[in-house]
C-alpha positions in Angstrom: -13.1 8.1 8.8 -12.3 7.8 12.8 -9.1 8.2 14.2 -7.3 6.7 17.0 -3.8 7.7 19.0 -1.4 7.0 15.8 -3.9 5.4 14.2 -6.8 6.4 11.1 -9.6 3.8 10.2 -11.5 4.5 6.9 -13.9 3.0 5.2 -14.8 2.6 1.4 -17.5 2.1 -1.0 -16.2 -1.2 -1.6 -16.9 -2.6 1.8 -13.1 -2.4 2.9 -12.1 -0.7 6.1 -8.3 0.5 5.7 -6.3 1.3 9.2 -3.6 3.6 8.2 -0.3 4.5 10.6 -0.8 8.1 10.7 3.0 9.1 11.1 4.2 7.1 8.6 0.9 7.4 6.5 0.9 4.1 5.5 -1.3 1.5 5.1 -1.0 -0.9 8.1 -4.2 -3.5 7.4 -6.8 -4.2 4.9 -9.7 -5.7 6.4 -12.8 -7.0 4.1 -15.4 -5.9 6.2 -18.4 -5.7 4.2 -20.1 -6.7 1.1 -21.0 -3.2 0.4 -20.0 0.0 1.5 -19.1 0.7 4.9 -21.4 2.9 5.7 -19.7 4.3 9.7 -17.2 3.5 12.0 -16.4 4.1 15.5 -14.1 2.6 17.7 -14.1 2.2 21.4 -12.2 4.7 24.1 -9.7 1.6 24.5 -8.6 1.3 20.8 -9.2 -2.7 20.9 -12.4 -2.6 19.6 -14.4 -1.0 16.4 -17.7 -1.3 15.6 -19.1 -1.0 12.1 -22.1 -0.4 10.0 -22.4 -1.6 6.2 -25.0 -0.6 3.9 -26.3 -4.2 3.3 -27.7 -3.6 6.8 -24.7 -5.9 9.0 -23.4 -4.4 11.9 -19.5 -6.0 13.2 -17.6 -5.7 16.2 -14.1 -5.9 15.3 -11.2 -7.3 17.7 -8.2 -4.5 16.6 -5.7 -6.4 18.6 -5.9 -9.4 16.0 -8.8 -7.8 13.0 -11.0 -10.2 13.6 -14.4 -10.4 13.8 -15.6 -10.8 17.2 -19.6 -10.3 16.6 -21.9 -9.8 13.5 -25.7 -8.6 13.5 -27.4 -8.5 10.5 -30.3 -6.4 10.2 -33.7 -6.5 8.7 -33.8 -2.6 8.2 -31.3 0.2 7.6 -29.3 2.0 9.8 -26.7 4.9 8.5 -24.4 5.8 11.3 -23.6 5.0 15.1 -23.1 7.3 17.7 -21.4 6.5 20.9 -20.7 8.3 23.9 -17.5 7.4 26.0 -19.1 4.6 27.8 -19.3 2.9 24.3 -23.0 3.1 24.4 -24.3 2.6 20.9 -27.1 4.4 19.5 -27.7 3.5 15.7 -29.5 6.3 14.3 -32.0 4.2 11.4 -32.0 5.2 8.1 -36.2 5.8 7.3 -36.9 5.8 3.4 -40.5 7.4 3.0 
C-alpha cells in the first residue's frame, strides 16, 4: 500500500493494483497488473509514474496519467520489495531462498 497526494495504490494477492480516491474512498481504477500477487509498490515523487514488483518475478513501470504499461522486466530470480529514495533510484532488495 503507497500513497500519493489524494491518492492510495494497493495491491492484492490476486495480481490487481487498486488506486483508491482517498477523500471520497472510492475506487478510481482497477489495473490487472500481475499474474500473481503484487508483491510492492512505489510510485515516483511526481505521481505520473509507479513501479511494481509481482511475485512471478516481473517488474512494471506504470504510466498513472493513462495506467498503462510503459516498461516490463521479467526476471530470472526473486525480488520482494523496492526501495527508492527521492531521486527515484531503485534498489530491489532479492528475495534469497536457502
Amino acid at each position: 500500500m503507497k500513497g500519493f497526494k489524494n491518492f492510495l495504490f494497493t495491491g492484492g494477492e490476486d495480481g490487481n493494483i487498486l488506486v483508491w480516491k482517498i477523500k471520497e474512498w472510492g475506487l478510481l481504477h482497477k489495473i490487472s497488473a500481475h499474474s500473481k500477487a503484487v508483491l510492492d509498490l512505489e510510485v515516483h515523487s511526481s505521481g505520473k509514474l509507479m513501479i511494481s514488483l509481482g511475485k512471478e518475478q516481473k517488474l512494471v513501470v506504470w504510466n498513472l496519467l493513462n495506467f498503462q504499461k510503459t516498461f516490463t522486466r521479467k526476471f530470472s530470480y526473486g525480488f520482494h520489495n523496492i526501495l527508492a529514495n527521492k531521486n527515484i533510484y531503485l534498489y530491489f532488495v532479492r528475495n534469497f531462498q536457502g
